[in-house]
Backbone as CSV, one residue per row, in Angstrom:
resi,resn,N_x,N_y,N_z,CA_x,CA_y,CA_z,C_x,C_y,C_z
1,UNK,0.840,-1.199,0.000,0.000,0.000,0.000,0.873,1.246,0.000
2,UNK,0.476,2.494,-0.584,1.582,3.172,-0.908,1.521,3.856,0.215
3,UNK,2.378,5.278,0.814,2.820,5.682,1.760,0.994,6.708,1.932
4,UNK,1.077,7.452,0.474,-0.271,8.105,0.458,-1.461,7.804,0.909
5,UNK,-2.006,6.673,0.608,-2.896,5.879,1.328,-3.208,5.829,2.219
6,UNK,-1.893,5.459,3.177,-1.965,4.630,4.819,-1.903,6.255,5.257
7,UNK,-1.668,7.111,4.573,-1.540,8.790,5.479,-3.406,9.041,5.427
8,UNK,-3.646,8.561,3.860,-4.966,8.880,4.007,-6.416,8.045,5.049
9,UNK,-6.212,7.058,4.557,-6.453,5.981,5.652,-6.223,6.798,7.340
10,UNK,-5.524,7.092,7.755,-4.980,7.087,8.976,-5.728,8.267,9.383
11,UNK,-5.655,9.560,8.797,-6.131,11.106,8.974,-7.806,10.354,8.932
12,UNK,-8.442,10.084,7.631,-9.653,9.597,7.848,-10.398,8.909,9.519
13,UNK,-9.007,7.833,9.108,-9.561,6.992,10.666,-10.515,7.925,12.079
14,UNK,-8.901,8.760,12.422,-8.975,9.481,13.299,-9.808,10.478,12.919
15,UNK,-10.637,11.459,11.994,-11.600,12.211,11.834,-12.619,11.239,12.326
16,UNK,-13.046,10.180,11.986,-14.078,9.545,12.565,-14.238,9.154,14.092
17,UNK,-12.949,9.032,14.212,-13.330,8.680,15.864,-13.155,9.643,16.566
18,UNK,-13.043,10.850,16.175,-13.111,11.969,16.973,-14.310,12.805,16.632
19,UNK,-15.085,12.211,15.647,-16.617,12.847,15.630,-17.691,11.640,16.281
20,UNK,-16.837,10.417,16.307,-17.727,9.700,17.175,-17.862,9.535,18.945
21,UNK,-16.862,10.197,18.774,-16.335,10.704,20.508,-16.823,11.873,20.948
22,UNK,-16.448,12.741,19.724,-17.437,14.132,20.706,-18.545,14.552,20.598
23,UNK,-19.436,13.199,20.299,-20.650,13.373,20.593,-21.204,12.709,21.953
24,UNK,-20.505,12.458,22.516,-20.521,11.855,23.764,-19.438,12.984,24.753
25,UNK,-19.151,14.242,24.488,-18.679,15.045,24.980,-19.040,15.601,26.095
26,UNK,-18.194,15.604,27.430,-18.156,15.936,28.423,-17.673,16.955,28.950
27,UNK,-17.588,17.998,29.888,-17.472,18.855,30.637,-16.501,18.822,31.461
28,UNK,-16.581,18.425,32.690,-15.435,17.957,34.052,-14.859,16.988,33.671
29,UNK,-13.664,17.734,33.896,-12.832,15.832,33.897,-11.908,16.126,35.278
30,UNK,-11.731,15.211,36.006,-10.706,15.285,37.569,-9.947,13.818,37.442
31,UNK,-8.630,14.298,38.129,-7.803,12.917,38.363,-7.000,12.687,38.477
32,UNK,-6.016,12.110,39.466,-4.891,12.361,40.182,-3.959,11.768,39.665
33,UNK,-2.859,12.496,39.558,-1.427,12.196,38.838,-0.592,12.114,39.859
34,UNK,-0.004,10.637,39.375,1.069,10.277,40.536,2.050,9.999,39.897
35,UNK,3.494,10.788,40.157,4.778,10.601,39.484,5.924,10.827,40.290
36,UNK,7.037,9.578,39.629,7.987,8.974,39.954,9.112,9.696,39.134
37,UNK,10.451,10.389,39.551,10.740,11.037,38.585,12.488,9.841,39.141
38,UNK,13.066,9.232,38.393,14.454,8.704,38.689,15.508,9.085,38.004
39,UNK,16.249,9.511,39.175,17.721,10.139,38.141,19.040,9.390,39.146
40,UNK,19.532,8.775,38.887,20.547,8.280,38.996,19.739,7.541,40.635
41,UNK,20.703,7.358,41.457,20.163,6.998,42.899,19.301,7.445,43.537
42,UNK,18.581,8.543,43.087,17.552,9.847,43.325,16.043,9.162,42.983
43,UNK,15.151,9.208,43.939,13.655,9.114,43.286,12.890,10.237,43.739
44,UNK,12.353,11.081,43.402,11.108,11.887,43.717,10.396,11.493,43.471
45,UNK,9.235,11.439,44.130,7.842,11.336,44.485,7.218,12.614,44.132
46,UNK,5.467,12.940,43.601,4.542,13.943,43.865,3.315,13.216,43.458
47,UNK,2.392,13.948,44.077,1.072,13.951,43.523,0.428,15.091,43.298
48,UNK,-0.162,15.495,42.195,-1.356,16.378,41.857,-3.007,16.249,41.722
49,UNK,-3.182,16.555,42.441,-5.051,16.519,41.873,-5.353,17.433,40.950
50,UNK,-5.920,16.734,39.682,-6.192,17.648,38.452,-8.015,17.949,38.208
51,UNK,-7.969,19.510,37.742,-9.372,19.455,37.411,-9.463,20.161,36.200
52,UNK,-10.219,19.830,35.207,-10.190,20.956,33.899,-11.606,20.435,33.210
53,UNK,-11.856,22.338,33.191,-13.343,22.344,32.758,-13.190,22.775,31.461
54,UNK,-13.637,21.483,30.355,-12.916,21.492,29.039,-14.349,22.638,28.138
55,UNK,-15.355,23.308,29.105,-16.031,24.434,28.308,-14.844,25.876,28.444
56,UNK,-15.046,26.394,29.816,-14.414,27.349,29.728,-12.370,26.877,29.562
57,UNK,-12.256,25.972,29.344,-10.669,25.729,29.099,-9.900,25.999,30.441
58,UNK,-10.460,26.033,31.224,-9.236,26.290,33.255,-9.217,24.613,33.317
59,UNK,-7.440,25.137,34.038,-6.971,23.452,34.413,-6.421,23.981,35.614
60,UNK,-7.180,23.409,36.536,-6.134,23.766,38.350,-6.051,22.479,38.670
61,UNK,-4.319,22.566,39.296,-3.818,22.010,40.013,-3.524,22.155,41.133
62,UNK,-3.661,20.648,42.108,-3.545,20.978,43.457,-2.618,20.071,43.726
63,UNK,-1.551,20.407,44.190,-0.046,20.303,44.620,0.057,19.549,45.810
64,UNK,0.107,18.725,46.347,0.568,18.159,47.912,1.503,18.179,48.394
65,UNK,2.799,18.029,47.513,4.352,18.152,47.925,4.875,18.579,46.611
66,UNK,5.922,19.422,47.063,6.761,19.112,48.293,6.365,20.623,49.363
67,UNK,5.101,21.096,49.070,4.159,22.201,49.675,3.225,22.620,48.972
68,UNK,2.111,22.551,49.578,0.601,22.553,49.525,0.198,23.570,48.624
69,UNK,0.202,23.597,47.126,-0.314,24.548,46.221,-1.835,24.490,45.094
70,UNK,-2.050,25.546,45.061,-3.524,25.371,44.464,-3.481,26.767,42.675
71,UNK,-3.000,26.072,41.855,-2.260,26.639,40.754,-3.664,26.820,39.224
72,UNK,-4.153,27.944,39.063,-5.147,27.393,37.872,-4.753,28.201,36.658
73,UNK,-4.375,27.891,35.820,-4.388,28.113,34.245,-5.439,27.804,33.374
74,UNK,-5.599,29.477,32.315,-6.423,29.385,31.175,-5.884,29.240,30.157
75,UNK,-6.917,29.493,28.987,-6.043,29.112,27.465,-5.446,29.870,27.320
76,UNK,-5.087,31.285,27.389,-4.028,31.925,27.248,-3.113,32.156,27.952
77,UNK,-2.984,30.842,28.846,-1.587,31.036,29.767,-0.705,31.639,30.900
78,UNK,-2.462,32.261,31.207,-2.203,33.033,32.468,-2.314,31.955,33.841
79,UNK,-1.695,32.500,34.599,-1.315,31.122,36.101,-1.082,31.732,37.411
80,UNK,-2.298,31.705,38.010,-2.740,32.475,38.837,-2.184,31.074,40.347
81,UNK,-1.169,30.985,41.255,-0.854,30.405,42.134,-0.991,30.879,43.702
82,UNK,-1.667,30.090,44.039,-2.376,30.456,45.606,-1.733,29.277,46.687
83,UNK,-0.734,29.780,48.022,-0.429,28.924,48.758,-1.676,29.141,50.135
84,UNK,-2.207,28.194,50.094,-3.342,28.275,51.543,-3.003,28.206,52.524
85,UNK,-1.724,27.914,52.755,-1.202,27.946,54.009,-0.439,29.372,54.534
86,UNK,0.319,29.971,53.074,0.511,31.447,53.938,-0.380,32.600,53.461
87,UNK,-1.864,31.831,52.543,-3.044,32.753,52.294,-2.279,34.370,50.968
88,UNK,-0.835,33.676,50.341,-0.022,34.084,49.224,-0.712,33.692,47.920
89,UNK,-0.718,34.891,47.153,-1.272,34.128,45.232,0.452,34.977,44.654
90,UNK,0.482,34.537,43.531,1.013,34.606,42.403,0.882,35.058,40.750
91,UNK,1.273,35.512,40.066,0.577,35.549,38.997,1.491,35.625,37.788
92,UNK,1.614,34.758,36.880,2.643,34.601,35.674,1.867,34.788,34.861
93,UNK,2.186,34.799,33.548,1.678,34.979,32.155,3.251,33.771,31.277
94,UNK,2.710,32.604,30.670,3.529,31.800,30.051,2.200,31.363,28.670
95,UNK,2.334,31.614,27.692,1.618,31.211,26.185,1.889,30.033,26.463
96,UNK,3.183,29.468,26.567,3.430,28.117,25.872,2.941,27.301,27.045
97,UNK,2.777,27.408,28.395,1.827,27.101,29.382,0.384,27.240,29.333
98,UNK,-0.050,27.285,27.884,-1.723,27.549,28.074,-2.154,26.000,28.443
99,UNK,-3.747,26.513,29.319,-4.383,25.049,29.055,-5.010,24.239,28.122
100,UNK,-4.282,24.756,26.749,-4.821,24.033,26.096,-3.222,23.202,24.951
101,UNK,-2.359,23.565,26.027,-1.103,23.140,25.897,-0.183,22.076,26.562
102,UNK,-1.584,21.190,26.845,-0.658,19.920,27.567,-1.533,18.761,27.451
103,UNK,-1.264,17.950,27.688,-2.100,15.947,27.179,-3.342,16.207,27.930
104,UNK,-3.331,16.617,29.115,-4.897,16.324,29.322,-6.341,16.979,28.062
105,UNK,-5.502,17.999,27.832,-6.864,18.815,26.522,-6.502,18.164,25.721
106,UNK,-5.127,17.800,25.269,-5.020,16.588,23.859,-6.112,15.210,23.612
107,UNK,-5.829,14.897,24.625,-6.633,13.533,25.012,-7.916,13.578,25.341
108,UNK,-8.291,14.987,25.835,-9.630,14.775,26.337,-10.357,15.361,25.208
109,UNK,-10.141,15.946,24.029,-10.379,16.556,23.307,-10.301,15.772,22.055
110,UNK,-9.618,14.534,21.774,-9.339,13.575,20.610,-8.575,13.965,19.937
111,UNK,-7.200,15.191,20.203,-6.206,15.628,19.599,-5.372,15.097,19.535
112,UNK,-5.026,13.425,19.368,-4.265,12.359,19.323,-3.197,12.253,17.763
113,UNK,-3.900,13.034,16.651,-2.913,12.575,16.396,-1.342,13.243,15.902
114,UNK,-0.891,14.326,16.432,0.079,14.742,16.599,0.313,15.403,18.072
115,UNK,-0.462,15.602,19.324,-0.760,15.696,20.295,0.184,16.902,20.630
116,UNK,-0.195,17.749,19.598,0.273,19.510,19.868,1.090,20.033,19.341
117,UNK,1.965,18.885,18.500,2.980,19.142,17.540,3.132,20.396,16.553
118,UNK,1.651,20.181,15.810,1.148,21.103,14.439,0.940,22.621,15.112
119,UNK,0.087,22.733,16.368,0.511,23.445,17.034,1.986,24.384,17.672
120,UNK,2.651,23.933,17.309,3.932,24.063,17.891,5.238,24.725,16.834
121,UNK,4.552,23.915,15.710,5.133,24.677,14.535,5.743,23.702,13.536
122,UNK,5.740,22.202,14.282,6.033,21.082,13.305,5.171,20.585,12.375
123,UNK,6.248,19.958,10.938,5.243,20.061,9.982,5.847,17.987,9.754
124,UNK,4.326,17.935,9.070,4.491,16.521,8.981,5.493,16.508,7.791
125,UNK,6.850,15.617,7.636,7.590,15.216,6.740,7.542,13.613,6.024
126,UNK,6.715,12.800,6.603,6.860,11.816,5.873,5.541,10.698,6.998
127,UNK,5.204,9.503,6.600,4.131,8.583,7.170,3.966,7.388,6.134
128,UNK,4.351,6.499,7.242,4.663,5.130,6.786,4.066,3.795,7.530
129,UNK,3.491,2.619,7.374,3.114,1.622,8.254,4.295,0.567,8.539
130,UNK,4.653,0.449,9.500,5.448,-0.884,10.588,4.532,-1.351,11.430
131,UNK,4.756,-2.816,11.053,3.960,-3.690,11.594,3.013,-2.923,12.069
132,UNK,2.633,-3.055,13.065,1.074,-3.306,13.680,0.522,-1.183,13.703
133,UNK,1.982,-1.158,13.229,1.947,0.654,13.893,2.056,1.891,12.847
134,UNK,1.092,3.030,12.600,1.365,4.170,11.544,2.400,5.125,12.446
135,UNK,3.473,5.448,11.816,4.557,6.133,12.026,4.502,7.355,11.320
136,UNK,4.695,8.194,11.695,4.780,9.582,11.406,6.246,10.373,11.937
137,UNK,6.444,11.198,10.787,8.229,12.001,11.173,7.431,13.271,11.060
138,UNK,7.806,14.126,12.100,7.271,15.442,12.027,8.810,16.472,12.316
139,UNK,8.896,17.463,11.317,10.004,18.123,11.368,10.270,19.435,12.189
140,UNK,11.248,19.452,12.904,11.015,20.896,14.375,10.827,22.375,13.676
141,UNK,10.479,23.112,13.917,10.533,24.686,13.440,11.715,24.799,14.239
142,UNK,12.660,26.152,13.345,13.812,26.580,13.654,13.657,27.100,15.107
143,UNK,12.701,27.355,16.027,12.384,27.827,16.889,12.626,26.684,18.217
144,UNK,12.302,25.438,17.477,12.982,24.876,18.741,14.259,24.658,18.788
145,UNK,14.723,24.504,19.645,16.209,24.426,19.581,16.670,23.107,19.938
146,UNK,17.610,22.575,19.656,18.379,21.213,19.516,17.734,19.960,19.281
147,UNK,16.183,20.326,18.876,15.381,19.019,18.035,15.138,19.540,17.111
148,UNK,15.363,18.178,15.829,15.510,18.161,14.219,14.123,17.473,14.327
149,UNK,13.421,16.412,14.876,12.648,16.120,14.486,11.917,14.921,15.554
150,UNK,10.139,14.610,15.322,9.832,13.694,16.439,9.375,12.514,15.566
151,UNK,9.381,11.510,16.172,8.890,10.442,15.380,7.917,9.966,16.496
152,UNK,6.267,9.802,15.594,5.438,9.133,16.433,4.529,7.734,15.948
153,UNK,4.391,7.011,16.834,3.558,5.359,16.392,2.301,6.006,16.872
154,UNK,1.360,5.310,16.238,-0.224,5.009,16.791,-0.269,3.964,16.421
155,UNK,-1.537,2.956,17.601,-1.647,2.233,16.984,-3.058,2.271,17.278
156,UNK,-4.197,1.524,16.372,-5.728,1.231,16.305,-5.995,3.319,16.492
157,UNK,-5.245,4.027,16.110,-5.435,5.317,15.899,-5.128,6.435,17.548
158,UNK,-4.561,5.161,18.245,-3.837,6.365,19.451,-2.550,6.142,19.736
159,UNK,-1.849,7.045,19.925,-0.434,7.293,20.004,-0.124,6.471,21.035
160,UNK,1.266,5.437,20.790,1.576,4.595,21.876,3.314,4.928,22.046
161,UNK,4.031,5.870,21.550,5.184,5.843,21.435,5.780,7.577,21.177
162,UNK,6.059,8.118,21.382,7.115,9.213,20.341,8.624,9.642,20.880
163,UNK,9.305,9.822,19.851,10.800,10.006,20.113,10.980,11.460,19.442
164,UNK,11.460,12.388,20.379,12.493,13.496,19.825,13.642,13.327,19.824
165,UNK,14.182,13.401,18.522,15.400,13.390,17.581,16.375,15.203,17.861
166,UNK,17.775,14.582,17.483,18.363,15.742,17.383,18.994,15.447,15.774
167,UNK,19.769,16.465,15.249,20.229,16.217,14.139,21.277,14.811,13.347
168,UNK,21.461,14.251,14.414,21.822,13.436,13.834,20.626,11.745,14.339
169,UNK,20.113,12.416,14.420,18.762,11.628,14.617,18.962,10.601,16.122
170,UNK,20.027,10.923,17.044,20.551,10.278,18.184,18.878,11.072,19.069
171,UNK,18.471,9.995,20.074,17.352,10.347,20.407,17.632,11.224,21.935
172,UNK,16.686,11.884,22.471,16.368,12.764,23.056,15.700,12.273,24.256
173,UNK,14.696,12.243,23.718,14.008,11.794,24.879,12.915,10.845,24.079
174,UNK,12.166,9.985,24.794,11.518,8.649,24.199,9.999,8.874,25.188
175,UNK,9.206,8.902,24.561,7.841,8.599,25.770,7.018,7.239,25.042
176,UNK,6.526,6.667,26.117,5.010,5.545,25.840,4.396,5.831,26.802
177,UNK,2.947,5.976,25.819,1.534,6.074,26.230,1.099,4.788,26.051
178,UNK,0.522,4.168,27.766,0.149,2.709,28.011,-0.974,2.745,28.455
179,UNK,-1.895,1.653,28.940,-2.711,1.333,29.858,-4.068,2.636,29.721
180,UNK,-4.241,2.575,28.230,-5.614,3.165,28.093,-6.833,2.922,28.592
181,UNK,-7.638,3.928,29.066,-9.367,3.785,29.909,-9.951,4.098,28.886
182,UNK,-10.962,3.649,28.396,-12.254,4.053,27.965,-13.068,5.147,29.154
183,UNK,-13.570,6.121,28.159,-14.330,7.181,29.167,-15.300,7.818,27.932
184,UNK,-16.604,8.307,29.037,-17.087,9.189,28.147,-16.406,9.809,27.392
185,UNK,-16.310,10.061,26.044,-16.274,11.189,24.898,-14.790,11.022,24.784
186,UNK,-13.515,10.008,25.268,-12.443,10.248,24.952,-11.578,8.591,25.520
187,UNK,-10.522,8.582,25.371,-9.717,7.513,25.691,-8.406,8.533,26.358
188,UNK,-7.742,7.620,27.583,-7.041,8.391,28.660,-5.798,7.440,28.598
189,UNK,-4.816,8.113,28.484,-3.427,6.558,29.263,-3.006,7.016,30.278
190,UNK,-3.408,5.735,31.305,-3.543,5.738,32.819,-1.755,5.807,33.072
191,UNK,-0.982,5.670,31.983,0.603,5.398,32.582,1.674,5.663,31.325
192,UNK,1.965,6.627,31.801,3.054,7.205,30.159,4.834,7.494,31.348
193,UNK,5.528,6.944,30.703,6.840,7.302,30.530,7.478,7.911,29.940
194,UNK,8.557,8.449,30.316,9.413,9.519,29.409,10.672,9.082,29.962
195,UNK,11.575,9.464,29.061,13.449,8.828,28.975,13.628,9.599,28.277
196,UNK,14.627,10.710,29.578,15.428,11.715,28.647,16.703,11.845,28.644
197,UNK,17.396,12.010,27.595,18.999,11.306,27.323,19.956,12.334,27.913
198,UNK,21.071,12.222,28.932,21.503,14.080,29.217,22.195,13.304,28.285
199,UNK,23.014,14.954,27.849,24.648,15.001,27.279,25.787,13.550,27.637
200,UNK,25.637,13.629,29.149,26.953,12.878,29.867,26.695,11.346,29.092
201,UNK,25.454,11.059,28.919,24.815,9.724,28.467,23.848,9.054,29.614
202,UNK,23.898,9.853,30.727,23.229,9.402,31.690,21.035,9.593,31.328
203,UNK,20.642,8.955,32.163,19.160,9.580,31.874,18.074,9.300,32.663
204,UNK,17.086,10.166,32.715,16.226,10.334,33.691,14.912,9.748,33.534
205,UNK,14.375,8.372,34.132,13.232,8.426,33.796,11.801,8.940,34.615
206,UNK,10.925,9.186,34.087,9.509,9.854,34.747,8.361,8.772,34.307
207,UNK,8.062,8.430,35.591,6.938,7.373,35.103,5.689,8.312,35.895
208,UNK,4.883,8.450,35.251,3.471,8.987,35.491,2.090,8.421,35.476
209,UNK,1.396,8.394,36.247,0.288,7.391,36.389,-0.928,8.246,36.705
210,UNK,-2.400,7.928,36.046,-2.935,8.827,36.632,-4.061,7.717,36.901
211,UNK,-4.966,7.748,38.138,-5.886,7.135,38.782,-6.939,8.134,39.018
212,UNK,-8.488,7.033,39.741,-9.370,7.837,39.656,-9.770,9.332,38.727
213,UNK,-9.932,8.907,37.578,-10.560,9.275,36.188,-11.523,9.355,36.410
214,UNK,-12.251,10.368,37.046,-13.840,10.907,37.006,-14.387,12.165,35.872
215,UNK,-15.397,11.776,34.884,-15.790,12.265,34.167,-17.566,12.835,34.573
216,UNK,-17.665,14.301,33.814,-19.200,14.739,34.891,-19.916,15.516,33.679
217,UNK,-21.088,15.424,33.909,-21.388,17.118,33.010,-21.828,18.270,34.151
218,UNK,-21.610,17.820,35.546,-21.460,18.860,36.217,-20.344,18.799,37.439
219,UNK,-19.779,20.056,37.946,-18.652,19.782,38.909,-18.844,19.417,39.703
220,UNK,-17.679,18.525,40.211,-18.262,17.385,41.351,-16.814,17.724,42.562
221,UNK,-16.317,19.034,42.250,-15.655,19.527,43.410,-15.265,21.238,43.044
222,UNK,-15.105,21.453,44.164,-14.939,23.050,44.125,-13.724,24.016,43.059
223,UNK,-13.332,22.481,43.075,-11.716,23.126,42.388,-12.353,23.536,41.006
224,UNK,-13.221,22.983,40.685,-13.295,23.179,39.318,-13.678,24.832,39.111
225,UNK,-14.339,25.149,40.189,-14.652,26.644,39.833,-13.832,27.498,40.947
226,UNK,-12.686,27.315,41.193,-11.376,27.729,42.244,-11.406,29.032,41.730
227,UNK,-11.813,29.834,43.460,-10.832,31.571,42.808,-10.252,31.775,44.074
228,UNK,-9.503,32.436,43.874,-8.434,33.284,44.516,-8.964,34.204,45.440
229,UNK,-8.955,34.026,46.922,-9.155,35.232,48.486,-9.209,36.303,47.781
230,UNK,-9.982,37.021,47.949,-9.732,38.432,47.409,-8.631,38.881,48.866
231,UNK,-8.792,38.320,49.861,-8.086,38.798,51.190,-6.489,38.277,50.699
232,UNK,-6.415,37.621,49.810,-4.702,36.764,49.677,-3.870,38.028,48.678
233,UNK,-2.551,37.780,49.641,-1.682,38.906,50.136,-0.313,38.375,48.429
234,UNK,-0.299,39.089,47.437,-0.109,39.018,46.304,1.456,39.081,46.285
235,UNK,2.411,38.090,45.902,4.044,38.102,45.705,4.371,37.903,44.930
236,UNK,5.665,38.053,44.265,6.384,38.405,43.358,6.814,36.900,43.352
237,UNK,7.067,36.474,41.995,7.844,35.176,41.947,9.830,35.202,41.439
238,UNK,9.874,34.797,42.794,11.307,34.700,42.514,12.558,33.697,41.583
């Protein structure tokens, strides 16, 4: 089958299952991310409780360690951070931090199949089938710096793999997306890894897990509509 085909085939696929998904489209989504970050003899631990209300686009996070934070971002990247314990907010402005700039809106949204890439400024260069898997090479905009390019698998039309490349195509960093849920209006991977290569040759892995996946068409905790003390005493981020 020629390369054209399986690109066409593949784009088709995924138009369909993302009009057959968001008709079963949901509102709240909440659910706690638990990650393992290992670097040499080193393990960190965290957990976050996530909430994002995929009408108005806010994603707050609530922080447990390594101190108690309550953090909410919109689509344009504003990040309004509140510590409840010294009754302190915060306030950044980061674009490339919007909420509509990270896997949970990818995924919850059926934006699977370049999962923010095209966004970003990469352009598809080539798409090919291996075994069981459609492969895609997507090429970096001069804007990123020291990646030439990502290579991603799907398979049955969701991403199970991608590698960022540097110019000599020596890899970067490696992620898999595992252990998919079925959910209203979308499919979730309960457990993604990442392996990132330093310089020295050494490398760090991050295993991430997310549990209790509650889906609503109405909020089923406060966070979802979280504001900020008008009484909380406003600091500078250092």
């Amino acid at each position: 089958m020629k390369p054209s085909t399986l690109k066409y085939i593949f784009l088709l696929t995924s138009i369909c299952l993302q009009l057959s998904l968001f008709a079963q489209h949901s509102r709240f989504i909440s659910m706690q991310q638990q990650t393992e970050i290992l670097e040499g003899n080193r393990k960190n631990t965290s957990t976050i409780d996530i909430y994002f209300d995929n009408q108005k686009h806010t994603l707050t996070r609530h922080f447990h360690s390594p101190k108690e934070l309550i953090a909410s971002t919109n689509s344009f990247g504003e990040i309004k951070t509140y510590n409840p314990v010294t009754h302190e907010v915060s306030y950044q402005h980061f674009p490339g931090l919007s909420s509509k700039s990270n896997l949970v809106y990818y995924f919850v949204n059926n934006i699977t199949q370049h999962l923010g890439l095209a966004e970003q400024g990469f352009a598809l260069n080539s798409s090919y089938s291996e075994d069981q898997h459609y492969i895609t090479i997507w090429d970096a905009p001069v804007s990123v710096n020291n990646v030439a390019s990502v290579k991603m698998a799907h398979q049955h039309g969701l991403p199970v793999y991608s590698e960022y490349r540097d110019n000599n195509e020596n890899a970067l960093k490696k992620t898999y997306y595992t252990n998919y849920h079925h959910l209203p209006g979308f499919r979730f991977p309960e457990r993604i890894i990442d392996i990132t290569y330093q310089p020295s040759g050494d490398s760090t892995i991050t295993r991430t897990t997310y549990i209790n996946i509650e889906v609503s068409e109405n909020p089923h905790s406060d966070l979802f509509n979280f504001e900020i003390p008008e009484n909380a005493t406003s600091v500078e981020i250092e």
